[in-house]
Every structure is written in C-alpha cells, then in structure tokens.
mmCIF file of the N, C-alpha and C atoms, coordinates in Angstrom:
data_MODEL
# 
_entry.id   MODEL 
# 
loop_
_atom_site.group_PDB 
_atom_site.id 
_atom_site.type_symbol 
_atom_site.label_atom_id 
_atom_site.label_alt_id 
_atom_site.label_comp_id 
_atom_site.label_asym_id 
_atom_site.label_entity_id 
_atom_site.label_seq_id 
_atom_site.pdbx_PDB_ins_code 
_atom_site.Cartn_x 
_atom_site.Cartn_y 
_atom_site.Cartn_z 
_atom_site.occupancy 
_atom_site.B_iso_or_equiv 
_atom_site.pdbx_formal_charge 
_atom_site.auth_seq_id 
_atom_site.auth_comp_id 
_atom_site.auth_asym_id 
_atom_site.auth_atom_id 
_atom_site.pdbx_PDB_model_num 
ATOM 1   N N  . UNK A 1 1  ? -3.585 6.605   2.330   1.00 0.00 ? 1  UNK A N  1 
ATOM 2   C CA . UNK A 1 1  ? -3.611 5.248   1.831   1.00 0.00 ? 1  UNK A CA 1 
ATOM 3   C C  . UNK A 1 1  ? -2.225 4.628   1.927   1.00 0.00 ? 1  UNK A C  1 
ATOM 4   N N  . UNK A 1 2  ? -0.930 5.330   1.734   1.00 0.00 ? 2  UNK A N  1 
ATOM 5   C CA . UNK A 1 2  ? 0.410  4.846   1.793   1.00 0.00 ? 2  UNK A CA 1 
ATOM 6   C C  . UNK A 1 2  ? 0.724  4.479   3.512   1.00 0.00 ? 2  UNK A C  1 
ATOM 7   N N  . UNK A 1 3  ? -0.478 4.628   4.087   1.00 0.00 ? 3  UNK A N  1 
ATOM 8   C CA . UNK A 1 3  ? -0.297 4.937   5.990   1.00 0.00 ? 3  UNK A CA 1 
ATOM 9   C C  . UNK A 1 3  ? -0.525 3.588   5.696   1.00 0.00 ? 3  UNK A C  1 
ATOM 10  N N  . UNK A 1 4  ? -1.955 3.502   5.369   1.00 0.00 ? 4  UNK A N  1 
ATOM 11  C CA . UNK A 1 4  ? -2.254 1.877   5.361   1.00 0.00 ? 4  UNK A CA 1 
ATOM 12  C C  . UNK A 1 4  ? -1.732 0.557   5.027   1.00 0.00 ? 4  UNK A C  1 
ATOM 13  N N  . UNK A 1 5  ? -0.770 0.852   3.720   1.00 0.00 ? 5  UNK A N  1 
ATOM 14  C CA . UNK A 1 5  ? 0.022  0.358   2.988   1.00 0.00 ? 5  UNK A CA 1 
ATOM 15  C C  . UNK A 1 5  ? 1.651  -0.229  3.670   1.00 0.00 ? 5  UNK A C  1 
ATOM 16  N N  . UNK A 1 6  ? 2.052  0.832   4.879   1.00 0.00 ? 6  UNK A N  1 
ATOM 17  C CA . UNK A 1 6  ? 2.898  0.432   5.618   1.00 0.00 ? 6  UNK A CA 1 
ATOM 18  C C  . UNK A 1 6  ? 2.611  0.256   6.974   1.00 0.00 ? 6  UNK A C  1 
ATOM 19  N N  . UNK A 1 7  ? 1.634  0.193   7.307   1.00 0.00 ? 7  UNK A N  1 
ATOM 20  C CA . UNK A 1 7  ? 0.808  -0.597  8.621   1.00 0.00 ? 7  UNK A CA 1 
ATOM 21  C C  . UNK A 1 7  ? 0.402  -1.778  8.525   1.00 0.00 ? 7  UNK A C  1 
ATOM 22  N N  . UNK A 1 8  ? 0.169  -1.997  7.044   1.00 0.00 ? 8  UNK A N  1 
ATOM 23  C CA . UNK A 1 8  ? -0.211 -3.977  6.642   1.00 0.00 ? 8  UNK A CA 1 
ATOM 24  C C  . UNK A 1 8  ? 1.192  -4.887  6.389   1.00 0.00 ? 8  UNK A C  1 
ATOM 25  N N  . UNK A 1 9  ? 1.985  -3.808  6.190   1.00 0.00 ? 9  UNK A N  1 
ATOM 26  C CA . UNK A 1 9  ? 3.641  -4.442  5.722   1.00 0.00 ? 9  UNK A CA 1 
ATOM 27  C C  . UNK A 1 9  ? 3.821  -4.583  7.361   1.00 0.00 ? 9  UNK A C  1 
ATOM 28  N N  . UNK A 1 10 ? 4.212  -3.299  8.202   1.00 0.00 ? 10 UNK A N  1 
ATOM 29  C CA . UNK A 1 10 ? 4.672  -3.810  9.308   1.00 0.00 ? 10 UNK A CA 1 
ATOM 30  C C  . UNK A 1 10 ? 3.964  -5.170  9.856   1.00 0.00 ? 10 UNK A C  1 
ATOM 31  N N  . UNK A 1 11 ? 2.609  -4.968  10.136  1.00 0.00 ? 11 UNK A N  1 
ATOM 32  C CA . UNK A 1 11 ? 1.601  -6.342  10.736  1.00 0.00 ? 11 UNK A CA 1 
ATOM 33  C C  . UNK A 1 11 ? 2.230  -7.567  9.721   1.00 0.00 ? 11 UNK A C  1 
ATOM 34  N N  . UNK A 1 12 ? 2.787  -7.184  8.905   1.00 0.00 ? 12 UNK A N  1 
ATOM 35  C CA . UNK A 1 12 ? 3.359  -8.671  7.838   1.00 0.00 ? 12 UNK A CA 1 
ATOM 36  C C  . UNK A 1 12 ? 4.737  -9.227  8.499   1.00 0.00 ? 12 UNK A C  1 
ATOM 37  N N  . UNK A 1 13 ? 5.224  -8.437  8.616   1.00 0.00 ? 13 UNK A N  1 
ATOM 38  C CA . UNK A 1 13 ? 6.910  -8.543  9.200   1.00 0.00 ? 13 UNK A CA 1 
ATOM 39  C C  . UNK A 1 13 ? 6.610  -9.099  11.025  1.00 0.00 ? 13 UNK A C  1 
ATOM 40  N N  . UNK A 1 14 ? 5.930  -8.609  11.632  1.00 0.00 ? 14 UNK A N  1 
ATOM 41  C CA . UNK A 1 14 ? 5.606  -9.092  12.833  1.00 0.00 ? 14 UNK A CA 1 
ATOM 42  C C  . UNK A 1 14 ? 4.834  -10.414 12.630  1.00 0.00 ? 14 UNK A C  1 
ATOM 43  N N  . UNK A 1 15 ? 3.827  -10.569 11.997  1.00 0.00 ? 15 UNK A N  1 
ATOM 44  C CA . UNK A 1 15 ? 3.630  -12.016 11.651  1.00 0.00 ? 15 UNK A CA 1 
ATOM 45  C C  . UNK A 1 15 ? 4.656  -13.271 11.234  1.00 0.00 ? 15 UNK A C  1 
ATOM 46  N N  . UNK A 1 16 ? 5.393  -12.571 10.296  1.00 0.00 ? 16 UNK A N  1 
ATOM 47  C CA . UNK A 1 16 ? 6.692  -13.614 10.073  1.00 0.00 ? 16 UNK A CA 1 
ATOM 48  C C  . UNK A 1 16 ? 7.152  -13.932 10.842  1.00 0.00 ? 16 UNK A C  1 
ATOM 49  N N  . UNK A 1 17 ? 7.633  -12.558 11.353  1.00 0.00 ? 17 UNK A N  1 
ATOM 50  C CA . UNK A 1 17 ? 9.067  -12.690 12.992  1.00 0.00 ? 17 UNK A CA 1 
ATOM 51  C C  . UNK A 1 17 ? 8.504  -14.057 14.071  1.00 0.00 ? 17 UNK A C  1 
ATOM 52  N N  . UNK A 1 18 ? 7.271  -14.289 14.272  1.00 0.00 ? 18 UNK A N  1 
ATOM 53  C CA . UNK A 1 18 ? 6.517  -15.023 14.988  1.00 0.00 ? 18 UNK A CA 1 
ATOM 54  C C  . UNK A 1 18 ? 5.740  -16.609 14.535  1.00 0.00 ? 18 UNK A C  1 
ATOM 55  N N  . UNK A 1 19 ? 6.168  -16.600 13.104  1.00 0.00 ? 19 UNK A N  1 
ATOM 56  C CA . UNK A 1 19 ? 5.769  -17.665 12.338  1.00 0.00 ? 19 UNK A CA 1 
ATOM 57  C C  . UNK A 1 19 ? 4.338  -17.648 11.950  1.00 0.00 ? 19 UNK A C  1 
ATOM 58  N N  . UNK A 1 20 ? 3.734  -16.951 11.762  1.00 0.00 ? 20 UNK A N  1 
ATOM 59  C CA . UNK A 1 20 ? 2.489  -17.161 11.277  1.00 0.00 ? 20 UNK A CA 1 
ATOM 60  C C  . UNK A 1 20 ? 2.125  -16.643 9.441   1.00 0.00 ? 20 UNK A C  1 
ATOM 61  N N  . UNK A 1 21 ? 2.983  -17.611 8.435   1.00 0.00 ? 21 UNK A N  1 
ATOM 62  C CA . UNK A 1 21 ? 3.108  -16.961 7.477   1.00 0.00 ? 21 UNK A CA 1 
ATOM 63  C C  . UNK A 1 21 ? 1.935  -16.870 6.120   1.00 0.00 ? 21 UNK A C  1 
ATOM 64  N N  . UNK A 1 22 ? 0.887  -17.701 6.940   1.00 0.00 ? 22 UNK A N  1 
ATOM 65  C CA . UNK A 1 22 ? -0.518 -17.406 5.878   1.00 0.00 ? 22 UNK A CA 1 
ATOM 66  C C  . UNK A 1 22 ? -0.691 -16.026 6.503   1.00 0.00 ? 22 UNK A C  1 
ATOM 67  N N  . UNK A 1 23 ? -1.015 -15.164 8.135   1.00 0.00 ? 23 UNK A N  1 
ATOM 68  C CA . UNK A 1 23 ? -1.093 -14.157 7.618   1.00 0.00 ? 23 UNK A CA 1 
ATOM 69  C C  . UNK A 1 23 ? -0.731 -13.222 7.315   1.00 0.00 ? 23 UNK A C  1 
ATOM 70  N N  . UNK A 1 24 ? 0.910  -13.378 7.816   1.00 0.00 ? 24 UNK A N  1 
ATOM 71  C CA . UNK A 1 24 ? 2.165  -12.457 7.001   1.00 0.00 ? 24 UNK A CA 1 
ATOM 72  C C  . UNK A 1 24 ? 1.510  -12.323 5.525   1.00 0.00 ? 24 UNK A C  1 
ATOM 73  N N  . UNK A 1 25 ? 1.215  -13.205 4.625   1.00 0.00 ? 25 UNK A N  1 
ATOM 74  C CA . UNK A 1 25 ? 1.267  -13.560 3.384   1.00 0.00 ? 25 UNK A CA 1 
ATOM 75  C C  . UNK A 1 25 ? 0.196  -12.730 2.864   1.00 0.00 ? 25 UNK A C  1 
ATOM 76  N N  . UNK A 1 26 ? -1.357 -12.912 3.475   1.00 0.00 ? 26 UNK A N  1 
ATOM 77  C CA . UNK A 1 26 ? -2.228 -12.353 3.164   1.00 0.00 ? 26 UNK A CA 1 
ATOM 78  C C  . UNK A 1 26 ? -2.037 -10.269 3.556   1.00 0.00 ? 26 UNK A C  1 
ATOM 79  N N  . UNK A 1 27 ? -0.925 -10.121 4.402   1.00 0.00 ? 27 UNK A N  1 
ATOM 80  C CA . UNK A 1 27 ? -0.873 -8.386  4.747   1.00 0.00 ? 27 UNK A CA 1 
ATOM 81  C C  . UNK A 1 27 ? 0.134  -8.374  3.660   1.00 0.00 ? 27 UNK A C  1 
ATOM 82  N N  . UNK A 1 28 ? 1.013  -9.005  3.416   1.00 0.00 ? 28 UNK A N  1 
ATOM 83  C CA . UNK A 1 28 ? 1.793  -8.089  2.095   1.00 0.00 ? 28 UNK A CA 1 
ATOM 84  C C  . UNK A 1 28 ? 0.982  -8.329  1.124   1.00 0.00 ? 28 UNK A C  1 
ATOM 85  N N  . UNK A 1 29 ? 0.109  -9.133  0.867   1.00 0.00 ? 29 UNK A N  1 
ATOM 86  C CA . UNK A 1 29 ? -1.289 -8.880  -0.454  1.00 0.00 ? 29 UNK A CA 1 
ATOM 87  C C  . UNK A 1 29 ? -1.942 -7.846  -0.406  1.00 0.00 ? 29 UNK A C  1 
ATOM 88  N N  . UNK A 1 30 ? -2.075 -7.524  0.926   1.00 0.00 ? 30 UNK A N  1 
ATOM 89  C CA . UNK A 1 30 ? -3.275 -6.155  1.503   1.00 0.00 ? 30 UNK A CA 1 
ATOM 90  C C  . UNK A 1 30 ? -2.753 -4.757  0.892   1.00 0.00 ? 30 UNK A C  1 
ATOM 91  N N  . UNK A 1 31 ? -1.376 -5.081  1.597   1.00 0.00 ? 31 UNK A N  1 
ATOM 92  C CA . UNK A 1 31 ? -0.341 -4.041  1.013   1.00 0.00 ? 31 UNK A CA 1 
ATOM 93  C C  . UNK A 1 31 ? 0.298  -3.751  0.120   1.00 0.00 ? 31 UNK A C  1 
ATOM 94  N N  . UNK A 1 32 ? 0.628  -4.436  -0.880  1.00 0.00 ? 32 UNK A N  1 
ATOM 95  C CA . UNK A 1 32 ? 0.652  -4.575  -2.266  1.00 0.00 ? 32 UNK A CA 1 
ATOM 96  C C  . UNK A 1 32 ? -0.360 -3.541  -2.871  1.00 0.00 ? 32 UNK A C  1 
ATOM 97  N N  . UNK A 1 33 ? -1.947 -3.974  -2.553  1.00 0.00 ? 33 UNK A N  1 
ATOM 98  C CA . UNK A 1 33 ? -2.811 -4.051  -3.502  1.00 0.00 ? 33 UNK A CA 1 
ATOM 99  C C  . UNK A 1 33 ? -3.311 -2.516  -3.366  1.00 0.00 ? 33 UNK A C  1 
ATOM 100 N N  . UNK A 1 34 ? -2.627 -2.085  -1.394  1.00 0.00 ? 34 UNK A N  1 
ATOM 101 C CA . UNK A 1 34 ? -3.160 -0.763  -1.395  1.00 0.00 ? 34 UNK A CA 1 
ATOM 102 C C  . UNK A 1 34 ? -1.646 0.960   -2.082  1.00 0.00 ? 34 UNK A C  1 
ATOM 103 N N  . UNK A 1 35 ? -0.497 0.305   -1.682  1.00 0.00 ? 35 UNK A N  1 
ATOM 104 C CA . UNK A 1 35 ? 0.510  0.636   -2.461  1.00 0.00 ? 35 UNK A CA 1 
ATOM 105 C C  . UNK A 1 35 ? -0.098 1.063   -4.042  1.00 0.00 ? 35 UNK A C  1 
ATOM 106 N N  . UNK A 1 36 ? -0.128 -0.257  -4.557  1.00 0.00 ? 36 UNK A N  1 
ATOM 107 C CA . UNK A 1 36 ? -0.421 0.549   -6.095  1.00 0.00 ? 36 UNK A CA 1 
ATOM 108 C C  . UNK A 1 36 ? -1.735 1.111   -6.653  1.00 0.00 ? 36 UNK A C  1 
ATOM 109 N N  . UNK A 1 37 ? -2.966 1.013   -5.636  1.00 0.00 ? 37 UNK A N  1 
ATOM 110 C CA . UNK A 1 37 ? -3.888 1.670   -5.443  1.00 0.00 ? 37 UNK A CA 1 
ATOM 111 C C  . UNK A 1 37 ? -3.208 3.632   -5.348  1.00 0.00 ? 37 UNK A C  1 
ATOM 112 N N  . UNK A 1 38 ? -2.491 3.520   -4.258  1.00 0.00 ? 38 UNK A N  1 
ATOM 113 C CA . UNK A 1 38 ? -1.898 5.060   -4.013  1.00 0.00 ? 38 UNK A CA 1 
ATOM 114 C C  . UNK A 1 38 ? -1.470 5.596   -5.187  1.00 0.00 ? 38 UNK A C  1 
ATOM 115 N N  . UNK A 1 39 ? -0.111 4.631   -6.108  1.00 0.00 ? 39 UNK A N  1 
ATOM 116 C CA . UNK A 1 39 ? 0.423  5.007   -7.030  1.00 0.00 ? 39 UNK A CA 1 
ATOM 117 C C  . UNK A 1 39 ? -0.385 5.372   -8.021  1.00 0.00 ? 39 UNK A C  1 
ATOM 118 N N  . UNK A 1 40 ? -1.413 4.642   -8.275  1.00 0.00 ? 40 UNK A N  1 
ATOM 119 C CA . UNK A 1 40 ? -2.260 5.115   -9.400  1.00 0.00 ? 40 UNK A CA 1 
ATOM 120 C C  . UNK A 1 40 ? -2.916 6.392   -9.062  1.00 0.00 ? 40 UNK A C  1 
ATOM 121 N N  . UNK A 1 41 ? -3.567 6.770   -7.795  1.00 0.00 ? 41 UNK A N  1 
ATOM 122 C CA . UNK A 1 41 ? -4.293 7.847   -7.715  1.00 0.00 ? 41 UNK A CA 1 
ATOM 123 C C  . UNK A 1 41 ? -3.560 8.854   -7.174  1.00 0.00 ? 41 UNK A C  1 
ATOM 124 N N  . UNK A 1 42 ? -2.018 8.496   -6.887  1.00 0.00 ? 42 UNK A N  1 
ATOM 125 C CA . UNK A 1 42 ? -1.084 9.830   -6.627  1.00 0.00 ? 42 UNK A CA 1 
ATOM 126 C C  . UNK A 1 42 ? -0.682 10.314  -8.118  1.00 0.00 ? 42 UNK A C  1 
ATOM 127 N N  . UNK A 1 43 ? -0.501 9.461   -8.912  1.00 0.00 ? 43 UNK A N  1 
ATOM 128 C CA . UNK A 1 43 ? 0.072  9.697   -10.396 1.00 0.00 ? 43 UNK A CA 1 
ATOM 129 C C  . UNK A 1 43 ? -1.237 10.318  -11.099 1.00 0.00 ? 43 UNK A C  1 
ATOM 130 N N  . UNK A 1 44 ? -2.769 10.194  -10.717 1.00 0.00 ? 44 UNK A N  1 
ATOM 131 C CA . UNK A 1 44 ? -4.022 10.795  -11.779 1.00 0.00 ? 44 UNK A CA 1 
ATOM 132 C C  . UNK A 1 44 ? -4.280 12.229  -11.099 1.00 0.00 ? 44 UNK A C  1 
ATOM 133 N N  . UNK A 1 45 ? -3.770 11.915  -9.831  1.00 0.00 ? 45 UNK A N  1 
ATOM 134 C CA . UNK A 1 45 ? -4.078 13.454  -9.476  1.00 0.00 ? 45 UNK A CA 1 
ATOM 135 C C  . UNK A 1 45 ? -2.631 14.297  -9.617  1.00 0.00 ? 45 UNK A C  1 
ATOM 136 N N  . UNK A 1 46 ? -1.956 14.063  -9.642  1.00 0.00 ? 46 UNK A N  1 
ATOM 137 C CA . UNK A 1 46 ? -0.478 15.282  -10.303 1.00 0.00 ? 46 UNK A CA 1 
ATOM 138 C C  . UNK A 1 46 ? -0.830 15.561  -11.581 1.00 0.00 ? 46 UNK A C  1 
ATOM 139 N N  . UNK A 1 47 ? -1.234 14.483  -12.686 1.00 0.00 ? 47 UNK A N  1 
ATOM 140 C CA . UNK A 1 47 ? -1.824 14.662  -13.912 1.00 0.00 ? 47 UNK A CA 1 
ATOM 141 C C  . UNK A 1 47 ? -2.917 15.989  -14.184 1.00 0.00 ? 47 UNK A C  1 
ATOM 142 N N  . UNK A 1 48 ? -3.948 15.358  -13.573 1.00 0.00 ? 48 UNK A N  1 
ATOM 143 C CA . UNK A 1 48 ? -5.149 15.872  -13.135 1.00 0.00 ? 48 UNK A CA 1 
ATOM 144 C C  . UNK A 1 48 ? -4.959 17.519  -13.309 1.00 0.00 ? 48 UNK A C  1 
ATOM 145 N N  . UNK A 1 49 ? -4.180 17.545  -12.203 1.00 0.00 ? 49 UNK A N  1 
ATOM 146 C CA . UNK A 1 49 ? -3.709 19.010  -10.659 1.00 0.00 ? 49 UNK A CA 1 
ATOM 147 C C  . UNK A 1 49 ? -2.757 19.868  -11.911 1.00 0.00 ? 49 UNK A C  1 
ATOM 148 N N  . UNK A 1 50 ? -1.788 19.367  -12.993 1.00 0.00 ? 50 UNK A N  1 
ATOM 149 C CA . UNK A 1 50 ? -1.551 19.857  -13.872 1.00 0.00 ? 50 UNK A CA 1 
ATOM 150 C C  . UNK A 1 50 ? -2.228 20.485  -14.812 1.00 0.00 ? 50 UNK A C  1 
ATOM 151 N N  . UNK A 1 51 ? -2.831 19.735  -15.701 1.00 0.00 ? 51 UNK A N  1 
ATOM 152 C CA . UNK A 1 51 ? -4.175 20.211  -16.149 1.00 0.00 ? 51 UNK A CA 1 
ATOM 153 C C  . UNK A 1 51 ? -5.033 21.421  -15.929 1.00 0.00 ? 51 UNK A C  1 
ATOM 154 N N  . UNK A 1 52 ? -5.451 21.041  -14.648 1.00 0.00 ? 52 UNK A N  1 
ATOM 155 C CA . UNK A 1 52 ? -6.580 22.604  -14.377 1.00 0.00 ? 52 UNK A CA 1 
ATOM 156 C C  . UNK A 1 52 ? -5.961 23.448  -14.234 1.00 0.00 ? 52 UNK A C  1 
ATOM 157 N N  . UNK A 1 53 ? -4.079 23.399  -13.624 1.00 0.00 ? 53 UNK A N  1 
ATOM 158 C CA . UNK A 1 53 ? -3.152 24.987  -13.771 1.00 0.00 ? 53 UNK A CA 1 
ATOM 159 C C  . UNK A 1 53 ? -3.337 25.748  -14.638 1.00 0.00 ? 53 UNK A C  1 
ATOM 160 N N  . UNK A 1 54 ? -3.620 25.098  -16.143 1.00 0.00 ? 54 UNK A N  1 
ATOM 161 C CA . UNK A 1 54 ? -3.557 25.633  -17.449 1.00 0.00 ? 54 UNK A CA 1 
ATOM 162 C C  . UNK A 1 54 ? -4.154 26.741  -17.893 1.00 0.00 ? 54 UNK A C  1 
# 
C-alpha cells in the first residue's frame, strides 16, 4: 500500500511539472488517503503481532 502511496505522489509531481494541477491535486489526495491508510494498518498489526507473542 506505501508502493501505491508513492506512485500517486510521483504521478502528482509529474502532473505539476507539466501544469495540470486539478490532477496533481486529486493524486496527492489519493496519496494522502492511502499513506495513512498504511500507517494505521502498519501500526494495528505491530500491535496486533505483539500481542499473540505473549
């Protein structure tokens, strides 16, 4: 998911570089939204993955 997350950033930065900044705008939303998607389910599963060590 963090693959995806910096494949919608790059496609954002190449959109800018070229002027097209509604959909620059809409891939760092994409990417944003999949970023803290990761963070949350990288942070429940270390939690998680702790847990059942026990």
């Amino acid at each position: 998911m963090l693959h995806y997350a910096v494949v919608f950033f790059v496609i954002a930065l190449v959109a800018a570089l070229f002027g097209f900044g509604g959909i620059a705008a809409g891939a760092v939303g994409i990417a944003k939204i999949l970023f803290f998607v990761f963070i949350i389910l990288a942070a429940a599963s270390f939690l998680f993955g702790s847990m059942k060590g026990r």
